[in-house]
C-alpha positions in Angstrom: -177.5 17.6 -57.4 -181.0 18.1 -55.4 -183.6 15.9 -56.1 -186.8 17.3 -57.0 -189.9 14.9 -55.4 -193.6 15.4 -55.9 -195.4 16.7 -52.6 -196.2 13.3 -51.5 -192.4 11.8 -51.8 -191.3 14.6 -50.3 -193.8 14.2 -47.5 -192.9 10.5 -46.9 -189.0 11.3 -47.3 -189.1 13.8 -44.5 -192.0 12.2 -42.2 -194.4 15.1 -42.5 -198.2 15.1 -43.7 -198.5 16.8 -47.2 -200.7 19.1 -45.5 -197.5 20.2 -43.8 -195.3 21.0 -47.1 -198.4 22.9 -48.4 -198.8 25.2 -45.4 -195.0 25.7 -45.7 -195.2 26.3 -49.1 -198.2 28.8 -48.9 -196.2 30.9 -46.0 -193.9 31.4 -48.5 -191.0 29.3 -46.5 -190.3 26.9 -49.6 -190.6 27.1 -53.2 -192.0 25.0 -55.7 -191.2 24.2 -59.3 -193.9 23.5 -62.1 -192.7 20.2 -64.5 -193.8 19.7 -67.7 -196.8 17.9 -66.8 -198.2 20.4 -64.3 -197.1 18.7 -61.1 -195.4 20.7 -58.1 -191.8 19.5 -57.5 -190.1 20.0 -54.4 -185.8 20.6 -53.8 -186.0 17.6 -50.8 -183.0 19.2 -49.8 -184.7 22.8 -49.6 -187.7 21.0 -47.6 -185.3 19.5 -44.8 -183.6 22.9 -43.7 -187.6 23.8 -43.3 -187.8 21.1 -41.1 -184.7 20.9 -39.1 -185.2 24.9 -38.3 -189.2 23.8 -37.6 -188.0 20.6 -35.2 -185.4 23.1 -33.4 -182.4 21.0 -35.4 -181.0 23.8 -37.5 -178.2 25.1 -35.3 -178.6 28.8 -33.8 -177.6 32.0 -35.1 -175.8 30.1 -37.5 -177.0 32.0 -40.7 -177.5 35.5 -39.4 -174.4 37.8 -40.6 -174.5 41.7 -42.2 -172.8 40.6 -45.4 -169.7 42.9 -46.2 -167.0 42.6 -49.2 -163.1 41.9 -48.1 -162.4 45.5 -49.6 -164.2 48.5 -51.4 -164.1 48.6 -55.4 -163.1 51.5 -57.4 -166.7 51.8 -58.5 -168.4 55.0 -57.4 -172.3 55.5 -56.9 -175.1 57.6 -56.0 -178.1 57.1 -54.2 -181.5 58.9 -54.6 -184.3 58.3 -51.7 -181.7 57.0 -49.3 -184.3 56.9 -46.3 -182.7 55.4 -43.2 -179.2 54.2 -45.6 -180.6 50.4 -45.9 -180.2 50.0 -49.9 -177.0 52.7 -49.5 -175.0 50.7 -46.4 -175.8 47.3 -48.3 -174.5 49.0 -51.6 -171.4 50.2 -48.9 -170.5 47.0 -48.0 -171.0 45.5 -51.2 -167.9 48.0 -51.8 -169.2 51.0 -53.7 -168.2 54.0 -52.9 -170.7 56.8 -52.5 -170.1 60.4 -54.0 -173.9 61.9 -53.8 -176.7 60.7 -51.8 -180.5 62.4 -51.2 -183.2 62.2 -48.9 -185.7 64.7 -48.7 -186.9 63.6 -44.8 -185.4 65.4 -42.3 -185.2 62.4 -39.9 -184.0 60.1 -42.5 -181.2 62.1 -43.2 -180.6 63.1 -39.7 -179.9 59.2 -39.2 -177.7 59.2 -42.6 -175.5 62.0 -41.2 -174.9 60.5 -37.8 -174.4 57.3 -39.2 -171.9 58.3 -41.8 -170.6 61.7 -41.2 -168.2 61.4 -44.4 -171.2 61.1 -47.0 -172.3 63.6 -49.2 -175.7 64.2 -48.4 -178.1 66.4 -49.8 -181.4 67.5 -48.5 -183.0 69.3 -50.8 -185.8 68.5 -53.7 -184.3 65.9 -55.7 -185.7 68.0 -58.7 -183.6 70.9 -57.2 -179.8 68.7 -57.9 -178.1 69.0 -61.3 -176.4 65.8 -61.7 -174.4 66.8 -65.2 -171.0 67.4 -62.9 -171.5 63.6 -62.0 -171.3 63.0 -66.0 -168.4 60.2 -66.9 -167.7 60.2 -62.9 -170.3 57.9 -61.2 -171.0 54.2 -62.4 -174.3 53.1 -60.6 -177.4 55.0 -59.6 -179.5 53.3 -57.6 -183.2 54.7 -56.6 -186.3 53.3 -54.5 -188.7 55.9 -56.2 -192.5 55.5 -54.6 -194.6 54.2 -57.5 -196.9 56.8 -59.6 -199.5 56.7 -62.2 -198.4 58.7 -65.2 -200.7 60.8 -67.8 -201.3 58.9 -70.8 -202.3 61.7 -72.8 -200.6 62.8 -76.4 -197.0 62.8 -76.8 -194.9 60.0 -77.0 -195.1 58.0 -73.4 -191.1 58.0 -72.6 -189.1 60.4 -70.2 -191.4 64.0 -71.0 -194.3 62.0 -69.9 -192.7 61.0 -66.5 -192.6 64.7 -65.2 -194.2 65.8 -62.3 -193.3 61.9 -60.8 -190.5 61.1 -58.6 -189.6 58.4 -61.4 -188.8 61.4 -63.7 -186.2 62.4 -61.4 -184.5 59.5 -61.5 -184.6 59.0 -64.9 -183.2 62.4 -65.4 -180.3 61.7 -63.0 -179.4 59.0 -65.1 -179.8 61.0 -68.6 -177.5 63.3 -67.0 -174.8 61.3 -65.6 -175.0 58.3 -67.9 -173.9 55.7 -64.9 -172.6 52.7 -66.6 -175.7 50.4 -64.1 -179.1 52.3 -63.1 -180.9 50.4 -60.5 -184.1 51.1 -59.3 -186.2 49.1 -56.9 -189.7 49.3 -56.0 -193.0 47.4 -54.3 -194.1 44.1 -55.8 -197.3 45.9 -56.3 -195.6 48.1 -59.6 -196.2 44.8 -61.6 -199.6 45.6 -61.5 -200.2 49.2 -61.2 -202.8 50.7 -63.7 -202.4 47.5 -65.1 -198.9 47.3 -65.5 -198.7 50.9 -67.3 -196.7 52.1 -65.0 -193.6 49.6 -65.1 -193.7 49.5 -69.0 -193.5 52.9 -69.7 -190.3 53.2 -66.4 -189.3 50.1 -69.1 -189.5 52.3 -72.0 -187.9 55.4 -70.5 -184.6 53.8 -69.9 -184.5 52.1 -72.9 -184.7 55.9 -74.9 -181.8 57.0 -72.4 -180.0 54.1 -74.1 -179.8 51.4 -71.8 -180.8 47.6 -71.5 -183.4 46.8 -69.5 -184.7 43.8 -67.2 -186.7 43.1 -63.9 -187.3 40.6 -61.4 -188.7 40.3 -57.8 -186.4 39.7 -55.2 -187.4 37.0 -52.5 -185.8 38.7 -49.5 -185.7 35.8 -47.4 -183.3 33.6 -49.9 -181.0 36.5 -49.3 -179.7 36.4 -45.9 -182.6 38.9 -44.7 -185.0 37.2 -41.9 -187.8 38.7 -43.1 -190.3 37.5 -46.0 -190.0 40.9 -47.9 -190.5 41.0 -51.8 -189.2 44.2 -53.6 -189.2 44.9 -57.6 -185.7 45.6 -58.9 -185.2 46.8 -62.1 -181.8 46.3 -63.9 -180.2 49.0 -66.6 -176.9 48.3 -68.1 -175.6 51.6 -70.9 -176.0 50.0 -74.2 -172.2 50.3 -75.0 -171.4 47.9 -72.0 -171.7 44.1 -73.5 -172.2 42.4 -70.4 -175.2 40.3 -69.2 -177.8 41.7 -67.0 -177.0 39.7 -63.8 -179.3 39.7 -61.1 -178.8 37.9 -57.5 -179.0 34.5 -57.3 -181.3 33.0 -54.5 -179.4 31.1 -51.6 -181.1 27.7 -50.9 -181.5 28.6 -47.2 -183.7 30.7 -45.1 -182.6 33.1 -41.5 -184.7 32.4 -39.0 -186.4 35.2 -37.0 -184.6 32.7 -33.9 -181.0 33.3 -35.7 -181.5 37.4 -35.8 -183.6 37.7 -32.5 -183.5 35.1 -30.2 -180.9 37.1 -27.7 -183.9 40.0 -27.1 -182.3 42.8 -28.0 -183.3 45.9 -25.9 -184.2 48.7 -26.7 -186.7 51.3 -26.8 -190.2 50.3 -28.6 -194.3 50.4 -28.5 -196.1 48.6 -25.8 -199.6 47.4 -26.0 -202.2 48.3 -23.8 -203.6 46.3 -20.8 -206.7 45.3 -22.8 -204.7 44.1 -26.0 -202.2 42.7 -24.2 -204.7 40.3 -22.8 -205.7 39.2 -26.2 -202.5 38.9 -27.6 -201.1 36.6 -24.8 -204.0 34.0 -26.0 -202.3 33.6 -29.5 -199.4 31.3 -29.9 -196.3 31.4 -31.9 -197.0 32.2 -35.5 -200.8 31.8 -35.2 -203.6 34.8 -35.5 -207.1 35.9 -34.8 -208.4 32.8 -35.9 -206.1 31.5 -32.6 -208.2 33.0 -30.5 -211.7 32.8 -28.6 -215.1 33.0 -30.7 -216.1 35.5 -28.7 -213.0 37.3 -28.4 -212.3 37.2 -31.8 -215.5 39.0 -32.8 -214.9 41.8 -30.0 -211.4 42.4 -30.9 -211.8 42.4 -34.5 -215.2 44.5 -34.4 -216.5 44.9 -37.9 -213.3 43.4 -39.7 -214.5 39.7 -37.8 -217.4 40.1 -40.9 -215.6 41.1 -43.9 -214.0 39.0 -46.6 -210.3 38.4 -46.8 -207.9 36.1 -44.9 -206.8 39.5 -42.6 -204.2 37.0 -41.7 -202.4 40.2 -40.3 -204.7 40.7 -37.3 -204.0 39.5 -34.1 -200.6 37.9 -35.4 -197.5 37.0 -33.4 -194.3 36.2 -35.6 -192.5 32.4 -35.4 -189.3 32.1 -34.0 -188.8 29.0 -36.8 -189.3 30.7 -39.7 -188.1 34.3 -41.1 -190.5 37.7 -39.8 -193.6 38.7 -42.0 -192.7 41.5 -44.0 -192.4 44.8 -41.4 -194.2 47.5 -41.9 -194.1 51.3 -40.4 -196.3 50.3 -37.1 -195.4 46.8 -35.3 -198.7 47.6 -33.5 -201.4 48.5 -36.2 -204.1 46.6 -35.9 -204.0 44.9 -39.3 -200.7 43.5 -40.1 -199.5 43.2 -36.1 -196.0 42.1 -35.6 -195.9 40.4 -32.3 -192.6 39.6 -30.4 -192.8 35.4 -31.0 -192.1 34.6 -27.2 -193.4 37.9 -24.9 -196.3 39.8 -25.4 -195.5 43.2 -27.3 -194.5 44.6 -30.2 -190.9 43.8 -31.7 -189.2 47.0 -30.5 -186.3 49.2 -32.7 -183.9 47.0 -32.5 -185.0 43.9 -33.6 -187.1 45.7 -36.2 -183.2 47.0 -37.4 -182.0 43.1 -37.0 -184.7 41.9 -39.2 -183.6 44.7 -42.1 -180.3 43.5 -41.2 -179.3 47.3 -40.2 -175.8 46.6 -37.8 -176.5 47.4 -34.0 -174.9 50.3 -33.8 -176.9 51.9 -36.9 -178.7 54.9 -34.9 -182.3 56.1 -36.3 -182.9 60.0 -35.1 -185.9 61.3 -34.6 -189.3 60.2 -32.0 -189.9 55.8 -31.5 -192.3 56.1 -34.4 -190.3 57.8 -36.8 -187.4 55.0 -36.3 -190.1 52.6 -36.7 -191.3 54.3 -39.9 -187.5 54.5 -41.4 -186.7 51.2 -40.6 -189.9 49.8 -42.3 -189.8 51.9 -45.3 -185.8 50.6 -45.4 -184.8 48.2 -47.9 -183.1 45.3 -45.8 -179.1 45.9 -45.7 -178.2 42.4 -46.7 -180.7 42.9 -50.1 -178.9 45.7 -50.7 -175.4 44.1 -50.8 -176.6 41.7 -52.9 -177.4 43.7 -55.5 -174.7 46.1 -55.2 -172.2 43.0 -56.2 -174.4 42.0 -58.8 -173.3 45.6 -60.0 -170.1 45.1 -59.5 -170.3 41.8 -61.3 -172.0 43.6 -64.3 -169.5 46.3 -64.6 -166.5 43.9 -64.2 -168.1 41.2 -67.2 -167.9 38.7 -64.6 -170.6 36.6 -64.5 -170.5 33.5 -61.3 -172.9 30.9 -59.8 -174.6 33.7 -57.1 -175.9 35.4 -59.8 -178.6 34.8 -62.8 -178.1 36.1 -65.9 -181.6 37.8 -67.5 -182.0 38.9 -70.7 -182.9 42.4 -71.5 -186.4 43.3 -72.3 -187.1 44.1 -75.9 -188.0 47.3 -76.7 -191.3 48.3 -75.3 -193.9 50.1 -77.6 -197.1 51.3 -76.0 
């Protein structure tokens, strides 16, 4: 078993300042634990693989790999907001087998049909689909619905009060098909929206369709994605079906941005201009605006050099030793910049795929920016596999050491 040291062994076991462990901790590359008496505890073990990848001893594309699943299960599925297929490949590989999937986006579903010519793929309104015929047929929906605020006023706050949100729709696909596992993911951010609100009464929805309920943010990074990408899944198992709620277990290693992108993939991408491309060659691997000039800094930054906030996003170029910041729809917006770790530009369509763990040959359709925009709104393959066989898992009543159980939420009353 690991040993767990206090920030200072752990400093002196490895060799490194304390300093060190906290900015690693703080980027989000390690994790802590709290013990009973309010000290951080480190996994030493956890720490070292930090440091071997940091000191260039952690072997090379060693970790990188699109998970897949010896052979598909007899489980069917359907998949609502399928965007560029990230959530629906990883589900794919994890072995499910698709009967219905939707995506509203013409682009997105461009990419989904010349990707996978044999799925079913509708493009209309979701609220448009009758999903009784999929009644006692299909055993997991899965859905990443965008996040809405919901009217508080009157009634009863359950499914009636969902209408007119993309949530509603799901929840209805569910009601009508009765899937044995609904799964529905979302941004980190739902924990908190209109002060949680939102995520108890989505809670309290599936509970009145008759299912158990739990959820639990998923640390991309601990699950073969290179990419520090956090996404709220929430877990519903059909009341009838006695088995755990069994979430995916974190792996106690991270992919390096090295491991997925360190042979250059090329392809097409965004380019900087001749005046930002001088700035961004002053800023080393993994640093940011604060790398740079006084002087510069305030002329690139303009007003944003005066505001509050860490804008640790500006100015930023990505570190080959540690997995990519979360991407986002733009490699080249001025506020969360993703810069290549080693030439001066924007990580182009490829690598953006590599870091959502999309497989090379996974064509986007559509202009440079809308493949950017698909891929970043994508849920990372690899995630996606993950939880598909932790649905697997769940229908099968066969619990294992890569997954957690969680115990259902009780019944929430608003």
């Amino acid at each position: 078993m690991s040993s767990l040291l206090v920030i200072s062994e752990a400093a002196e076991e490895l060799g490194v300042s304390s300093d060190t462990i906290r900015r690693w901790e703080k980027k989000g590359l390690i994790k802590s634990l709290r013990s009973n008496n309010n000290y951080r505890l480190f996994n030493i073990d956890e720490i070292r693989r930090i440091h071997n990848k940091v000191q260039g001893n952690g072997g090379s594309h060693n970790n990188y790999k699109i998970l897949k699943a010896a052979k598909p299960s007899p489980y069917t599925s359907i998949d609502l907001f399928a965007g560029a297929g990230g959530t629906a490949l990883g589900l794919e590989n994890a072995g499910l087998i698709h009967v219905l999937l939707n995506e509203y986006d013409k682009n997105a579903a461009a990419t989904l049909r010349k990707n996978r010519p044999g799925w079913n793929i509708d493009e209309s309104d979701v609220a448009k689909i009758d999903f009784t015929p999929y009644r006692g047929k299909v055993d997991v929906i899965e859905g990443g619905f965008p996040c809405q605020a919901f009217s508080y006023a009157g009634k009863k706050l359950g499914f009636d009060d969902t209408r007119g949100t993309l949530f509603h729709e799901f929840a209805r696909a569910v009601k009508e098909a009765q899937p044995k596992i609904a799964i529905g993911e979302n941004v980190k951010g739902l924990f908190t929206h209109d002060d949680g609100k939102t995520l108890q009464i989505m809670v309290m929805t599936l509970q009145q369709l008759g299912y158990r309920v739990a959820y639990k943010v998923m640390r991309s990074q601990y699950l073969d994605v290179p990419q520090k990408r956090e996404r709220l899944l929430i877990l519903a198992i059909r009341n009838d079906i006695k088995t755990p709620i069994l979430f995916p277990k974190e792996k106690d290693y991270t992919v390096s941005l090295k491991e997925a992108i360190g042979d250059k993939p090329k392809s097409e991408g965004q380019e900087y201009s001749e005046k930002k491309k001088r700035v961004m060659s002053l800023v080393p691997p993994g640093g940011y605006w604060r790398s740079l000039p006084e002087d510069i800094q305030k002329e690139y930054m303009m007003t944003s050099y005066y505001m509050g906030g860490g804008k640790t996003g500006m100015a930023r170029r990505l570190a080959w030793d540690e997995p990519s910041l979360t991407l986002t729809c733009n490699p080249a917006q001025k506020q969360t910049e993703r810069c290549h770790p080693e030439e001066t530009r924007p990580l182009n369509v490829r690598e953006y795929a590599r870091i959502q763990t999309f497989p090379d040959d996974w064509v986007f359709e559509g202009s440079v920016s809308s493949a950017y925009k698909q891929i970043g709104n994508a849920v990372p393959v690899n995630l996606g596999y993950h939880i598909g066989m932790a649905a697997i898992a769940m229908i099968e009543g066969r619990p294992s050491d890569d997954f957690e159980e969680v115990e259902s939420l009780s019944p929430v009353q608003l």
